[in-house]
TORSESE-243240 format. One record per residue (C-alpha): residue in three letters; x, y, z. Coordinates in steps of 0.5 Angstrom, whole numbers, plus 2048, in hexadecimal, padded with zeros to 3 digits. Layout:
<recs>
ALAXYZ ...
</recs>
This chain:
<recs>
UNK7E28057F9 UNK7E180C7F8 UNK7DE8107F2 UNK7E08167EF UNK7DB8187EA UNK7DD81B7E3 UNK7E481C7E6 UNK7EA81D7E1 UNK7EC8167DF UNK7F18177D9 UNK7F481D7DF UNK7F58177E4 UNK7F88127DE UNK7FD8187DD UNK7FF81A7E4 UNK8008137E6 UNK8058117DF UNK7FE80C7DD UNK7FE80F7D6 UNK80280D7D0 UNK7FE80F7CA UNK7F78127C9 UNK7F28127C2 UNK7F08197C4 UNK7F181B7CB UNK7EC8217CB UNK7E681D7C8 UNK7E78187CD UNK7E781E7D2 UNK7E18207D0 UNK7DD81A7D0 UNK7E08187D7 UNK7DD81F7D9 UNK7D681D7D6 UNK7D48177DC UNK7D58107DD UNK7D980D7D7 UNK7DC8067D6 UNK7E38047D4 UNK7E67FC7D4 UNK7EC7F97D3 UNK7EC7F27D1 UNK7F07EC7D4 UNK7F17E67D0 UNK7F17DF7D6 UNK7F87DD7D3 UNK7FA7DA7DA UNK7F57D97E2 UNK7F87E07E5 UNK7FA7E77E2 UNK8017E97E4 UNK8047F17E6 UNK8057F27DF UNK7FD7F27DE UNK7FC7F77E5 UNK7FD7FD7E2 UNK7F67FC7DD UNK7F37FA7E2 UNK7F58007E6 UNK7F38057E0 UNK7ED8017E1 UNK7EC8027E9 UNK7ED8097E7 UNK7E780A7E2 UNK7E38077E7 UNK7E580B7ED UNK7E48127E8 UNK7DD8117E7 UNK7DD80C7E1 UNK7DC8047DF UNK7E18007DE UNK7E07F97D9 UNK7E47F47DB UNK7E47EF7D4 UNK7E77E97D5 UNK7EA7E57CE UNK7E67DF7CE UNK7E57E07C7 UNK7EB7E37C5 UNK7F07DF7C9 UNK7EE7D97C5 UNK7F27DD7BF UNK7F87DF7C2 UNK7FB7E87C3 UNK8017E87BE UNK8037EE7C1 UNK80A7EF7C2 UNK80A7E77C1 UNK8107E37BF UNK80C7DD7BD UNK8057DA7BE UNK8017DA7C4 UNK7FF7D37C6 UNK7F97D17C5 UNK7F47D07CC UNK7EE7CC7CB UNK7E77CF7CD UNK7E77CB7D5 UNK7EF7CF7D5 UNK7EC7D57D4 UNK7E67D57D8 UNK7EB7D27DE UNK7EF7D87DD UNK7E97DD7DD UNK7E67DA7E3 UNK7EE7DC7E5 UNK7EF7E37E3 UNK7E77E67E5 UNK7EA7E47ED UNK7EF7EA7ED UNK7EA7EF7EA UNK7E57F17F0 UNK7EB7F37F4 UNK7EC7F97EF UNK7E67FA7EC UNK7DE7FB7EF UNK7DA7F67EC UNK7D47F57F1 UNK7D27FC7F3 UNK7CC8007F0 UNK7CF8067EE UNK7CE8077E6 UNK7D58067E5 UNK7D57FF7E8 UNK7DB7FB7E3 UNK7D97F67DE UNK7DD7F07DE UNK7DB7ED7D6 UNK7DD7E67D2 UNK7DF7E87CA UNK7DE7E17C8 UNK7D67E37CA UNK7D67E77C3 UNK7DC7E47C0 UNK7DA7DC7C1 UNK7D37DD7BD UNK7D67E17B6 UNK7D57DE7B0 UNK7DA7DF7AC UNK7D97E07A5 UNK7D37E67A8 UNK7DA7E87AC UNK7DF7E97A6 UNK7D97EC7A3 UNK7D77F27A9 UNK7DE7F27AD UNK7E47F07A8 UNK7E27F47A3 UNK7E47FA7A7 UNK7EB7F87A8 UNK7F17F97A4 UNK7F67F47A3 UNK7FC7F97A1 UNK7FB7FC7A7 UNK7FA7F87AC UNK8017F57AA UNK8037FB7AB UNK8027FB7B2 UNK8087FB7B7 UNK8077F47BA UNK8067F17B4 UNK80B7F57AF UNK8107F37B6 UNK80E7EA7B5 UNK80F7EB7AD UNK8157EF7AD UNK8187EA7B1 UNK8157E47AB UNK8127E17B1 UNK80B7DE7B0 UNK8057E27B0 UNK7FF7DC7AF UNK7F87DF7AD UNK7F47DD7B4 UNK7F97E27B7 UNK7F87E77B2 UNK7F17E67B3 UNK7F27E87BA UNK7F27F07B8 UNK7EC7F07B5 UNK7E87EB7BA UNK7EA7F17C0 UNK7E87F67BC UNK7E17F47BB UNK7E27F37C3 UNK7E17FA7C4 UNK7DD7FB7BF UNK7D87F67C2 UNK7D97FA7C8 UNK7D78007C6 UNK7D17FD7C2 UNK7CF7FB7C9 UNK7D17FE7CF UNK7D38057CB UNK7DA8037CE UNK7DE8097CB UNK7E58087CC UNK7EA8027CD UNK7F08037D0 UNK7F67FD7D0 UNK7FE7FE7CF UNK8018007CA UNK8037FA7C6 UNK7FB7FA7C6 UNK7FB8017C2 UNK7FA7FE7BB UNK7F57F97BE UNK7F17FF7C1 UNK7F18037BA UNK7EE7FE7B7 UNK7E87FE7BC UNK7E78057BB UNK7E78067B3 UNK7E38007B3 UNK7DE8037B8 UNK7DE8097B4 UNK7DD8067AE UNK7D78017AF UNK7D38067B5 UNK7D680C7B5 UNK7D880E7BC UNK7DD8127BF UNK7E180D7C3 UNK7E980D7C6 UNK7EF8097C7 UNK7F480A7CD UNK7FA8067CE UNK7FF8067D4 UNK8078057D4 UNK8097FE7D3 UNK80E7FE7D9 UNK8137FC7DB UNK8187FC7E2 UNK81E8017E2 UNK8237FC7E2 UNK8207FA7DB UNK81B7F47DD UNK8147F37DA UNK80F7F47DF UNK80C7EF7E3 UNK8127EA7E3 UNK8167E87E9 UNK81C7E37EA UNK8187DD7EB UNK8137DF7E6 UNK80D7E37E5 UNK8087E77EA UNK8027E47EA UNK7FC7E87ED UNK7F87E27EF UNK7FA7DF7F6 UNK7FA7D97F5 UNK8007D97F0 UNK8047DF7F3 UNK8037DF7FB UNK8017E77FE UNK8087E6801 UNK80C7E57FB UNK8077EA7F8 UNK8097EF7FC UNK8107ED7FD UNK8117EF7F5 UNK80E7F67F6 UNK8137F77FC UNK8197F67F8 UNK8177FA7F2 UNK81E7FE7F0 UNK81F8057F3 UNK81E8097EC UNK8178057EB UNK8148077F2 UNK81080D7F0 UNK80E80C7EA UNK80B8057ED UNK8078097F3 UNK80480D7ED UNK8028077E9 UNK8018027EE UNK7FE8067F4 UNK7F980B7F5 UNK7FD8107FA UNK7FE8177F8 UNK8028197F3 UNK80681D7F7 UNK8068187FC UNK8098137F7 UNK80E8197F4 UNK81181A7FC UNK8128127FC UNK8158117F6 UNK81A8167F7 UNK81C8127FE UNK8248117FD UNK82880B801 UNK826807806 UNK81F80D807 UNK81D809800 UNK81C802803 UNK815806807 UNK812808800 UNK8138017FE UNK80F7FE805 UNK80B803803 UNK80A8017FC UNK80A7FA7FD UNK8057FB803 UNK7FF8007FE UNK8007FB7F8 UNK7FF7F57FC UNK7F97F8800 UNK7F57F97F9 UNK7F67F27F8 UNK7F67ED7FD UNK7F37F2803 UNK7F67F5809 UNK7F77F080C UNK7FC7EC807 UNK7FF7F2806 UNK8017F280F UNK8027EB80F UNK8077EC80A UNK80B7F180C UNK80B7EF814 UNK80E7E9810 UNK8137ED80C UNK8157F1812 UNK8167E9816 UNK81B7E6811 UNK81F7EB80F UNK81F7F0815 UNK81F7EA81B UNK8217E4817 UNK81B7E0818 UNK8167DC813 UNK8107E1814 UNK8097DE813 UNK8087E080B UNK80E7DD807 UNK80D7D8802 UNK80D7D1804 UNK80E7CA801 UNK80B7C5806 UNK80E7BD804 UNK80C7B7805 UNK80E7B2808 UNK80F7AE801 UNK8127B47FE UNK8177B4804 UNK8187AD804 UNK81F7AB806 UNK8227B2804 UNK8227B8800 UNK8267BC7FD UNK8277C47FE UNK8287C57F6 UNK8217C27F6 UNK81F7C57FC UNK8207CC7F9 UNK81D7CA7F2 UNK8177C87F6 UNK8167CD7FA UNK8177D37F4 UNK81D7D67F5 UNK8217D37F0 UNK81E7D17E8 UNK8227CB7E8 UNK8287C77EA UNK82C7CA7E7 UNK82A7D17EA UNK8297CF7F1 UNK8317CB7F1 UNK8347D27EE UNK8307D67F3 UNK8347D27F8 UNK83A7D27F5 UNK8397DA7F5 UNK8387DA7FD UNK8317DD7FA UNK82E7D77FE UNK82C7D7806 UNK82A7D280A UNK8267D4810 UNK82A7DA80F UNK8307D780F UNK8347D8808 UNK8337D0804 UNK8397CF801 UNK8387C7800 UNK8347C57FB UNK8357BD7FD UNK8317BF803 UNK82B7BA804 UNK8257BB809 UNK8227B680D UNK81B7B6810 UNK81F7B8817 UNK8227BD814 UNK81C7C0813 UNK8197BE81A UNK8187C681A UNK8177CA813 UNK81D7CC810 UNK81D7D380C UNK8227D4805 UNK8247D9802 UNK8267DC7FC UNK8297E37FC UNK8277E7802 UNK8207E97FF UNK81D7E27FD UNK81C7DC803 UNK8177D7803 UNK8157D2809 UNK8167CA808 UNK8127C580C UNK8107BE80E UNK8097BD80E UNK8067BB815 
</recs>
């Protein structure tokens, strides 16, 4: 990776479309300007993998890093065992401590594709546990040091909470913990690491707020808060989504192919914006590319696809998949990368049917998807359109593998164990 001491970070947040909102931009200009500093953004372990939606922090991370600063990756050990209310509809299940500690062994695995944690550099990232200090509180001396500081009405006030209560669902008050825990988080990480400054989404700004008051109050330090866009694709869709579920960052639950495949399909309006945020081209590069009309556009998406793949998964996947790509949909082969379920002799027993076949191999969520799929004339069959959803596979059927699809854009491979 390489360093740019000093460089203009709040400028690059800008100039790329990073920056939804700042607590004073030009205080953290200036404490930028004045050497290394730290700056976190916490992850709570709710599942084994991050997916697309969290590639934007961490890419803010990436970013700090590469203009000369340290970035602190915390994971929520302790705060995951209370649940974000933000922006919930309901309560978060609660996971026990082996759950989260299996899903932080999960999440840490991306992290070193993006940020440098190994080097000797004075801004080497931190990766931080917050049950390390959240674990031990006690929380009588806790009330008495930290709740004091926290007003009640004001934290109601809070758009993610105002949100939950004006729709008369429950708020519990673990959940309502949740905003104070954080916020001890920052001022943990002040104390110690002399972190000056958390950065999250913009449904994190009330949490961020907290933080900072709390800080100021109980050390008196100048610290900031900076939040990105919640975004969203321009067809309306939530980011980090898909037709088939979300797009997990960890290879094991979403294939590099897949991976790129979602990037290759990005809408033509999205193609821009997404090289700014997702790559680190030049902006007048990104600028040229997302302004491609018809079918010049698909070079940009290969291009986006290809850069984004490259920071995760390494050149080589992001080739792979490509080269794949070109294969099934410019030649009509099955490529080397699709995803691929593999039965056994067992499973396949006398036979099976297509309908279970296009379930079990992802392109469909059920049954009753995969049959309306079908009858749609959406399915294929070794590119053959499928219009019999009767039809069953026997193992000389599938003496060599068979490819399905769904769509022109979604293909797996089907085949028997040997």
């Amino acid at each position: 990776m390489t360093y740019h001491p000093k460089s203009d970070f709040v400028a690059v947040m800008m100039e790329r479309g990073f920056l939804a909102d700042c607590t004073d931009y030009q205080g953290l200009d200036e404490a930028l300007m004045q050497g290394v500093k730290p700056a976190y953004i916490g992850f709570d372990a709710t599942a084994k993998s991050l997916h697309v939606g969290s590639l934007i922090q961490i890419m803010m991370l990436r970013w700090f890093q590469k203009t000369g600063h340290q970035p602190i990756t915390l994971m929520g050990g302790g705060t995951t065992k209370v649940g974000d209310p933000s922006f919930r509809a309901d309560e978060r299940p609660l996971l026990t401590e082996a759950q989260i500690d299996d899903n932080i062994a999960g999440i840490k695995k991306v992290f070193s594709a993006y940020i440098d944690y190994d080097s000797d550099a004075p801004n080497k990232a931190l990766m931080l546990n917050n049950a390390e200090w959240l674990d031990g509180l006690n929380y009588l001396e806790f009330l008495r040091d930290i709740g004091r500081h926290f007003s009640v009405n004001r934290m109601l006030a809070f758009e993610s909470v105002k949100s939950r209560l004006d729709r008369e669902q429950s708020l519990s008050f673990l959940e309502f913990n949740y905003m104070i825990l954080q916020a001890y988080d920052f001022l943990e990480l002040n104390r110690r690491y002399g972190c000056i400054l958390q950065m999250g989404g913009s449904d994190q700004w009330g949490n961020i707020i907290n933080g900072i008051d709390l800080t100021r109050r109980v050390l008196d330090n100048s610290i900031y808060g900076l939040t990105s866009p919640l975004l969203t694709t321009s067809d309306g869709k939530k980011m980090g989504k898909s037709q088939d579920g979300a797009v997990w960052l960890n290879p094991d639950m979403r294939s590099p192919y897949e991976f790129w495949q979602f990037w290759r399909n990005t809408t033509d309006a999205d193609v821009g914006r997404f090289l700014k945020l997702y790559t680190e081209l030049p902006v007048d590069e990104c600028d040229r590319l997302g302004a491609l009309k018809g079918s010049e556009v698909n070079a940009a998406k290969v291009i986006l696809a290809n850069e984004v793949t490259k920071l995760l998964h390494g050149s080589e996947a992001a080739a792979t998949a490509e080269a794949t790509a070109r294969e099934v949909f410019e030649k009509g082969g099955v490529g080397d990368d699709l995803p691929t379920l593999t039965l056994t002799g067992a499973e396949l027993g006398d036979g099976i049917s297509i309908v279970q076949l296009i379930v079990k191999s992802g392109l469909a969520k059920s049954g009753k998807d995969a049959k309306r799929l079908i009858n749609e004339n959406g399915a294929k069959l070794d590119d053959k359109p499928l219009s019999d959803a009767g039809l069953m596979i026997d193992s000389s059927a599938l003496s060599s593998p068979i490819k399905l699809s769904a769509g022109k854009k979604r293909h797996a491979l089907v085949q028997l164990a040997d």
